[in-house]
C-alpha positions in Angstrom: 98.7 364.7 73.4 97.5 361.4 74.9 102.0 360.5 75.1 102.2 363.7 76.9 99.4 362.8 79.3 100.7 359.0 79.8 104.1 360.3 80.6 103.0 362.7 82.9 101.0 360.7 84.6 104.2 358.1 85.4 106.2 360.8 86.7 103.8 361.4 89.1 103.6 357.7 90.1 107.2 357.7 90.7 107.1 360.6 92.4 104.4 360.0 95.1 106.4 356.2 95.4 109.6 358.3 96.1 107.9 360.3 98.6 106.1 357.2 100.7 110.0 355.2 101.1 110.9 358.9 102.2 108.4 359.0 104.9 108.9 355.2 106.3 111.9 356.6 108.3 109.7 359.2 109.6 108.2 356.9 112.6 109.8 356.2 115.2 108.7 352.3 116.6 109.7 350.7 120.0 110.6 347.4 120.4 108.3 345.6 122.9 111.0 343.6 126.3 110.9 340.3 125.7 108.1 338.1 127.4 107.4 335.2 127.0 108.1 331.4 128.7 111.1 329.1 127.2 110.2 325.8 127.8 112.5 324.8 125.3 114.6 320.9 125.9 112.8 321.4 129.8 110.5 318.6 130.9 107.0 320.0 130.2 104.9 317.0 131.7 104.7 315.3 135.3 103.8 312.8 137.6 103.2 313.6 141.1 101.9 311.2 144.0 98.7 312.9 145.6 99.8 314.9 149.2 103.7 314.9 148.0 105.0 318.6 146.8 105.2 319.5 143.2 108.1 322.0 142.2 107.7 323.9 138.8 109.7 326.5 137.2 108.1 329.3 135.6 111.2 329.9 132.9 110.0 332.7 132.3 111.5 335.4 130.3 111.2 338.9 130.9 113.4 341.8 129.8 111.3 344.4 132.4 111.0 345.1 135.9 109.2 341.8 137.8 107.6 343.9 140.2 105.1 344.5 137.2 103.9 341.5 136.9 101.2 339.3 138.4 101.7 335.6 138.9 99.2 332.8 139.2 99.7 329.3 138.8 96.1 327.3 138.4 95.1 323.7 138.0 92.5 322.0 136.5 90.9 318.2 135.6 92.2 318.0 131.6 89.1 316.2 130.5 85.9 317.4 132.6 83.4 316.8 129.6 82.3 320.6 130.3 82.5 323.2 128.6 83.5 325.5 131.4 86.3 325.0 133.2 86.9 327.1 137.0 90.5 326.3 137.8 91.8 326.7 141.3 94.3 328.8 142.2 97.4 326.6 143.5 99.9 330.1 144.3 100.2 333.6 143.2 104.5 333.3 142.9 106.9 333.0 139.7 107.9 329.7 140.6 105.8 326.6 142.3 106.0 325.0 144.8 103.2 323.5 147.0 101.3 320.0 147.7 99.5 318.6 145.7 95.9 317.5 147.4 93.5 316.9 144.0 92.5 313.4 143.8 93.9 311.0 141.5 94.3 312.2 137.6 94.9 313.8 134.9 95.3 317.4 135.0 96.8 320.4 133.3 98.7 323.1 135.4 98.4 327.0 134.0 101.2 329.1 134.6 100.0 332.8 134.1 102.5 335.8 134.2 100.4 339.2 133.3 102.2 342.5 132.8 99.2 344.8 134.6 100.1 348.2 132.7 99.6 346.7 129.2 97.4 343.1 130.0 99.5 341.4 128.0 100.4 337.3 129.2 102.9 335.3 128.6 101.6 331.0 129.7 102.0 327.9 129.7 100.0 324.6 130.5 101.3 321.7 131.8 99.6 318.5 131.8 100.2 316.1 135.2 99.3 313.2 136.2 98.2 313.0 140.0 98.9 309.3 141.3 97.2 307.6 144.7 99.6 307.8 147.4 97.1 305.8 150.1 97.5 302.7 148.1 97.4 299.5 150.5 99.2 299.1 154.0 98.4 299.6 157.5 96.3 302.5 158.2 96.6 304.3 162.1 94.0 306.3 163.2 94.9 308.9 165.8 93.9 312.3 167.4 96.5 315.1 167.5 96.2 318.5 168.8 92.6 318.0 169.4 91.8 316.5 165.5 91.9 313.4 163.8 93.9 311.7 160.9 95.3 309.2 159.4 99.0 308.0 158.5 99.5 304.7 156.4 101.7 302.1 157.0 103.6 300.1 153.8 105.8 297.3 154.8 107.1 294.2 153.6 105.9 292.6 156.3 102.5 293.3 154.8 103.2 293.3 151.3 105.9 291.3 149.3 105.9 293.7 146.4 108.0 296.4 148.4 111.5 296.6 148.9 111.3 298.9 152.3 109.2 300.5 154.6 107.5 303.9 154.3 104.9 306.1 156.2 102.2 308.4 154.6 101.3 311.3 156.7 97.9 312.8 157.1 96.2 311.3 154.7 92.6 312.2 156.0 93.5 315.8 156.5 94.7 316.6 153.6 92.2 314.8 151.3 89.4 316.4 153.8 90.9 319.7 155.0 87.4 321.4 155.3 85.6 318.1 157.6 87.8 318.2 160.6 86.5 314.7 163.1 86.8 316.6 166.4 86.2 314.9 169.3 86.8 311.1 171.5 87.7 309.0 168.6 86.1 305.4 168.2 87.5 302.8 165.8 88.5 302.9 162.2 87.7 299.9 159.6 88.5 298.6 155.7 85.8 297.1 153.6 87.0 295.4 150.5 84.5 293.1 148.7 83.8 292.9 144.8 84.4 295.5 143.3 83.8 298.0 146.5 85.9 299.4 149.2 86.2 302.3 151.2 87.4 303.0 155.0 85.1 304.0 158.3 86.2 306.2 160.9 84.3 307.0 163.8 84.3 309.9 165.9 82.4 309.9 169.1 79.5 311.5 167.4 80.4 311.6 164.0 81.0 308.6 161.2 82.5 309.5 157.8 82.8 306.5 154.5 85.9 307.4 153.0 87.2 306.6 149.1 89.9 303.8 149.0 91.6 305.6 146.8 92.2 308.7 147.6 90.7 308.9 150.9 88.1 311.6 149.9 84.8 311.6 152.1 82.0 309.2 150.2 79.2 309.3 152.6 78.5 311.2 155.7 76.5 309.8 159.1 73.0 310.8 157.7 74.1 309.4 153.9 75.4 306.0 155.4 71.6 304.9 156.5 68.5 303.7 154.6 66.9 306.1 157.8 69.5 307.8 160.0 68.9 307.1 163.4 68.4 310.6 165.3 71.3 310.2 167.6 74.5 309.9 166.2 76.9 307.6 168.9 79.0 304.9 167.1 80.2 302.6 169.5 82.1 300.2 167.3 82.9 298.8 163.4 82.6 295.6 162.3 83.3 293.5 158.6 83.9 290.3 157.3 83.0 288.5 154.2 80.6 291.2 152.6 79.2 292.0 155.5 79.9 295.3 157.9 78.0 296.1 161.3 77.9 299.2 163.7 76.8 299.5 166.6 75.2 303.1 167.8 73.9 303.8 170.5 73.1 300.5 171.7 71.5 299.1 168.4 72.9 297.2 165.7 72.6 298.3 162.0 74.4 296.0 159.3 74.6 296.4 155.6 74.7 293.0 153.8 76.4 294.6 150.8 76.3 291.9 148.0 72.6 291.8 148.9 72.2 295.7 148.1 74.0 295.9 145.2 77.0 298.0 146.6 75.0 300.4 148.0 76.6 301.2 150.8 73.6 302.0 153.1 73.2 300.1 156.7 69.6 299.0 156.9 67.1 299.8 160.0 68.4 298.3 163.5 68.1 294.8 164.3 65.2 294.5 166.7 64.1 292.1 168.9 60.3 290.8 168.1 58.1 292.0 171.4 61.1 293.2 173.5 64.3 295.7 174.1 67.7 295.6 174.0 71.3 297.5 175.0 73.8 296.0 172.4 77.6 296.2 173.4 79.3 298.2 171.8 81.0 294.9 170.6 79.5 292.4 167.8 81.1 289.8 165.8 80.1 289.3 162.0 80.3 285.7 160.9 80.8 283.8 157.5 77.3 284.2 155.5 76.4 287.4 156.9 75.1 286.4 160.3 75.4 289.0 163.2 75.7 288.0 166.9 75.7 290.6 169.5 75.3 290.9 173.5 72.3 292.5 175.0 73.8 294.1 178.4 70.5 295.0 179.3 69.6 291.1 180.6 73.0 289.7 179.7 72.2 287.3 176.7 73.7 286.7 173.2 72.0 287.4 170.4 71.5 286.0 166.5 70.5 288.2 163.8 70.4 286.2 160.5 71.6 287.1 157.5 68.5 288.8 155.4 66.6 289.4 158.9 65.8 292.7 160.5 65.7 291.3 163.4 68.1 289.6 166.5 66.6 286.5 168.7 67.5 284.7 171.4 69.5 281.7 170.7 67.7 278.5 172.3 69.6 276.4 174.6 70.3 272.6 174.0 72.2 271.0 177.1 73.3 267.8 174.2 74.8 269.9 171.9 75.8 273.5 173.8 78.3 274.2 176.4 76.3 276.4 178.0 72.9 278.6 177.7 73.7 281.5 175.0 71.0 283.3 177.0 71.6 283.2 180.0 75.4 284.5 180.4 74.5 287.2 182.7 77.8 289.1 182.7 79.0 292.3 181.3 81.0 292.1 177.7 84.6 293.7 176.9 85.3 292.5 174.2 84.5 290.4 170.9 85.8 288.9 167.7 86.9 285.7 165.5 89.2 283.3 166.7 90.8 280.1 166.4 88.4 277.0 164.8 88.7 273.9 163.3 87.9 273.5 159.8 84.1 273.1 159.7 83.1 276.9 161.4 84.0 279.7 162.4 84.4 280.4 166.5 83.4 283.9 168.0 85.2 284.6 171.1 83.8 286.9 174.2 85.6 288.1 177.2 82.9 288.6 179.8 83.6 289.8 183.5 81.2 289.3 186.6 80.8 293.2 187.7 82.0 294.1 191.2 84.5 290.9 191.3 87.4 289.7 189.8 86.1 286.9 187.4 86.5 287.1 184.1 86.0 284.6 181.6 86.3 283.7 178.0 82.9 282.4 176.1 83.6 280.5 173.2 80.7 279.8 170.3 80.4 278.5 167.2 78.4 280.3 164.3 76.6 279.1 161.1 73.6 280.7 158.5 70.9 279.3 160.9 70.3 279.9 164.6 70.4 276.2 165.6 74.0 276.5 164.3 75.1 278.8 167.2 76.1 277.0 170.3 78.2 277.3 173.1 81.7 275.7 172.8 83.3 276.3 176.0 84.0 278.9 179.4 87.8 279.8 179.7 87.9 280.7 183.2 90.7 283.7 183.4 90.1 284.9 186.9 93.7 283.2 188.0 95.6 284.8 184.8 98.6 287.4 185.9 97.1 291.0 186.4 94.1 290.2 184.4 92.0 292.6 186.2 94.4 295.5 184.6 93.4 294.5 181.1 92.5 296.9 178.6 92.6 295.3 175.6 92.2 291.8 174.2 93.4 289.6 170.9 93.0 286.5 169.1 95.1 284.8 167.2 93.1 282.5 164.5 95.7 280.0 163.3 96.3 278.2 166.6 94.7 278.6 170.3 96.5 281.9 171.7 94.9 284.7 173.2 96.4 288.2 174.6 94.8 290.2 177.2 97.3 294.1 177.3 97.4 295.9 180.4 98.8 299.7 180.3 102.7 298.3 179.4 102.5 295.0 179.6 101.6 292.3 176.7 100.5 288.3 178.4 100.1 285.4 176.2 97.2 283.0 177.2 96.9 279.6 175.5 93.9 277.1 176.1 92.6 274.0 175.0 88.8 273.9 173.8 88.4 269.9 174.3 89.0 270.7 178.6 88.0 273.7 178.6 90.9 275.2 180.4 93.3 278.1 179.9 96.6 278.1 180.8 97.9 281.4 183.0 101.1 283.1 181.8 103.6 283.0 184.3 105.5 286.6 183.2 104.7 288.9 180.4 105.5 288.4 176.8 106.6 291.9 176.3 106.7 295.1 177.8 106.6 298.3 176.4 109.5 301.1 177.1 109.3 303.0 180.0 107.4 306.4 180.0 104.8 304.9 176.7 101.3 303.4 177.4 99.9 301.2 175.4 96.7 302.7 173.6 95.7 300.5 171.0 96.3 296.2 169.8 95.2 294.3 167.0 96.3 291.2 166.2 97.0 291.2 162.0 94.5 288.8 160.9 94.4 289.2 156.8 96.5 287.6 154.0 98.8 290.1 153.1 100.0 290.7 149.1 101.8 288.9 147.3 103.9 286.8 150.4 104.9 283.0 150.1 103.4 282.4 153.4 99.9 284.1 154.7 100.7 287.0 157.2 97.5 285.9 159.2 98.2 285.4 163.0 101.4 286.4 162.3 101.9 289.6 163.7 100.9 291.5 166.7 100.2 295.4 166.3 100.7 297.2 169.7 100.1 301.3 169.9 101.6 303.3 172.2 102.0 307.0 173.7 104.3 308.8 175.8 102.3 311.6 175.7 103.5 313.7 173.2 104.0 310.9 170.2 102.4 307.9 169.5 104.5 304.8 168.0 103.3 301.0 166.3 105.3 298.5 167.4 104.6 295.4 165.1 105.8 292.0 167.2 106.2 288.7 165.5 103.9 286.1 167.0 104.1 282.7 166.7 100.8 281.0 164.5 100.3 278.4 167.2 101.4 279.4 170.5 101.5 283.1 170.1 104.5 283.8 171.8 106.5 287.0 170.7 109.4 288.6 169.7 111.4 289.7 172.2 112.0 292.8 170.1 110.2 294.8 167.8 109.8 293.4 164.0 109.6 297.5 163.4 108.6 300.1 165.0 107.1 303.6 163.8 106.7 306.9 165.2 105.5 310.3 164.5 101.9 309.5 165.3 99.6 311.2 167.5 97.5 309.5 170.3 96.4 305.9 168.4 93.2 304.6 168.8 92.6 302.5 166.0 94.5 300.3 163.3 93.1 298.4 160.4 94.8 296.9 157.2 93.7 298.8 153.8 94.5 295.8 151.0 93.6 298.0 148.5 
């Protein structure tokens, strides 16, 4: 009986197994389209320069209709330390292609393709590598269409490491497309010192510290001060040697930067103990972090050391000064370093007599103590060719050449110290191209990188606008006598009206 049971029992098993491969044909399944992305032998990792366009590919593989789907390509930092990551959205097409603003990284690009009927994605991540594109070279500040920005300059004038000339465009605009610097523009300037550097630009009532690297905003006016002063008027920019100075609204405020530590921060404005006074909107920073401005208001130089808070009149002595650092009197155009001998430094200062024609050169020497500042000697310019057109001035600092720029026209002065005397140009050393106007000069006063001889002195940097474009014309000038090329070392255009120039070394 138990047989009969045991073999009734199989049948049964082989029966209901019989019946179950019978009913697998029964259902009828659909093959999903294909979707996914082939990435297969294609490049899956990049390098892009910051503000240059990245093109990308989806290879994507769809057997559907595309009108399904959604695209959306996203970027991120690739190491962020968080746990949350909020991409941003780069475009919403199959395929990529756009600029690249993030600052210099590592990143990983998403591409997203979703299928909205079902919510099923097909992706892929790439990781890229965003590179500096600012870099060092010769950065123009101009206005255009009512904003600011900046282009960079890289030649191997500058810089023996290239092998040809570019031009970066916009490089303030498009690392700071949300902080637009509306308005008159003032001056532009490049601190490198230690392990620090970043770039100043001034608006007429706006200043912004910018990254070296990537030109992203560091510090704003009211973040740039130990106490913001209430009114925001830069007038002018200066550095040298670990030391920067701007003048705003007729105070100076310096920041003495290996004395705070990096901190970027200008300190409270030099005062004068017991009295007032109307700086120019010129100063000239020395060696050791000494300051010397001009008061306009009773027409006097003035010493600021470098830990004081303060600025002081500097003390005549008929033995050993030229002339009475107090009592000049006049009204100041302009201001910088010049040519010296070995044993200091020489500030230079164009001064005019207001409501004549004079106009004269004071020449002073610095050091770390006010008894070290003393008058050197007067240039008297009043007989120099159209000097009463000038509108901007340059020194060279290798030999004794000076440049006074009217509106098209470039004169060479050269002078001797000992006498006292400056020599008046009998033509112009250049001239600009008929229909420009010169807006901006700066002699090139640093090293360069990586050249057999040192670029200082060595070039002259004239701006100009026709009044749609703005162009740099960079002039060879001669170390000792200044005289110029008759043509252009190079010239670039595409620039907007130029204010400002300064070399970025880093």
């Amino acid at each position: 009986m138990k047989n009969k049971l045991h073999i009734m029992f199989c049948l049964c098993c082989l029966f209901g197994l019989a019946a179950c491969f019978e009913d697998e044909g029964n259902y009828d399944y659909q093959e999903l389209p294909a979707f996914y992305v082939d990435t297969v032998g294609m490049q899956t990792s990049f390098t892009v320069t910051q503000f240059s366009e990245l093109e990308l590919a989806s290879h994507l593989v769809y057997a559907g209709d595309k009108s399904n789907l959604e695209f959306t390509w996203s970027i991120y930092l690739s190491s962020t330390g968080q746990t949350t990551v909020i991409p941003d959205t780069l475009a919403k097409t199959e395929n990529l292609s756009t600029v690249i603003n993030q600052s210099p990284g590592n990143y990983s690009i998403e591409f997203c393709a979703l299928e909205r009927s079902t919510g099923v994605r097909a992706t892929m991540v790439y990781p890229v590598t965003v590179e500096s594109a600012v870099g060092t070279g010769l950065l123009v500040y101009y206005s255009k269409d009512g904003a600011a920005d900046c282009d960079l300059i890289k030649t191997p004038l500058f810089n023996g490491t290239l092998a040809s000339s570019t031009v970066t465009r916009q490089v303030y605009s498009q690392a700071n497309p949300d902080y637009p610097l509306n308005g008159n523009l003032v001056g532009c300037g490049f601190v490198s010192y230690s392990n620090y550097s970043w770039v100043t630009l001034m608006a007429e009532t706006d200043v912004v510290r910018l990254s070296s690297e990537d030109m992203s905003i560091m510090h704003e006016y009211d973040e740039m001060f130990l106490s913001a002063p209430e009114i925001c008027h830069p007038e002018g920019y200066y550095y040298s040697n670990g030391t920067e100075a701007i003048v705003n609204n007729g105070k100076v405020y310096t920041d003495l930067i290996s004395w705070s530590g990096g901190e970027p921060f200008f300190a409270s404005a030099r005062i004068l103990m017991g009295d007032d006074y109307q700086s120019s909107p010129y100063a000239y920073v020395g060696y050791g972090g000494v300051l010397i401005a001009y008061d306009e208001l009773k027409g006097r130089f003035l010493f600021g050391g470098m830990y004081s808070s303060e600025v002081e009149e500097i003390a005549y002595d008929p033995s050993t000064s030229a002339y009475d650092m107090s009592a000049i009197g006049k009204h100041c155009l302009y201001m910088n370093r010049g040519y010296s001998d070995a044993s200091s430094w020489y500030g230079y200062a164009i001064m005019e007599t207001l409501g004549t024609l004079e106009k004269y050169c004071y020449v002073y020497t610095t050091g770390a103590m006010i008894s070290m500042c003393r008058g050197i000697a007067i240039l008297d310019l009043t007989a120099c060719e159209n000097i009463g057109d000038a509108r901007f001035y340059a020194f060279g600092r290798r030999g004794p050449a000076m440049y006074y720029v009217t509106e098209n026209q470039v004169y060479v002065v050269n002078y001797d110290l000992s006498t006292q005397t400056a020599t008046p140009p009998s033509a112009p050393d250049w001239t600009c191209p008929a229909g420009e106007t010169i807006t901006a000069v700066r002699m090139f006063t640093e090293e360069g990188i990586e050249l057999e001889d040192s670029a200082d002195s060595k070039y002259l940097l004239v701006a100009t606008y026709n009044g749609t474009e703005g162009k740099v014309y960079i002039l060879g000038a001669d170390i000792v006598s200044g005289t110029l090329t008759a043509e252009p070392l190079e010239t670039f255009d595409g620039f907007g009206e130029i204010k400002d120039m300064c070399f970025k070394s880093e």
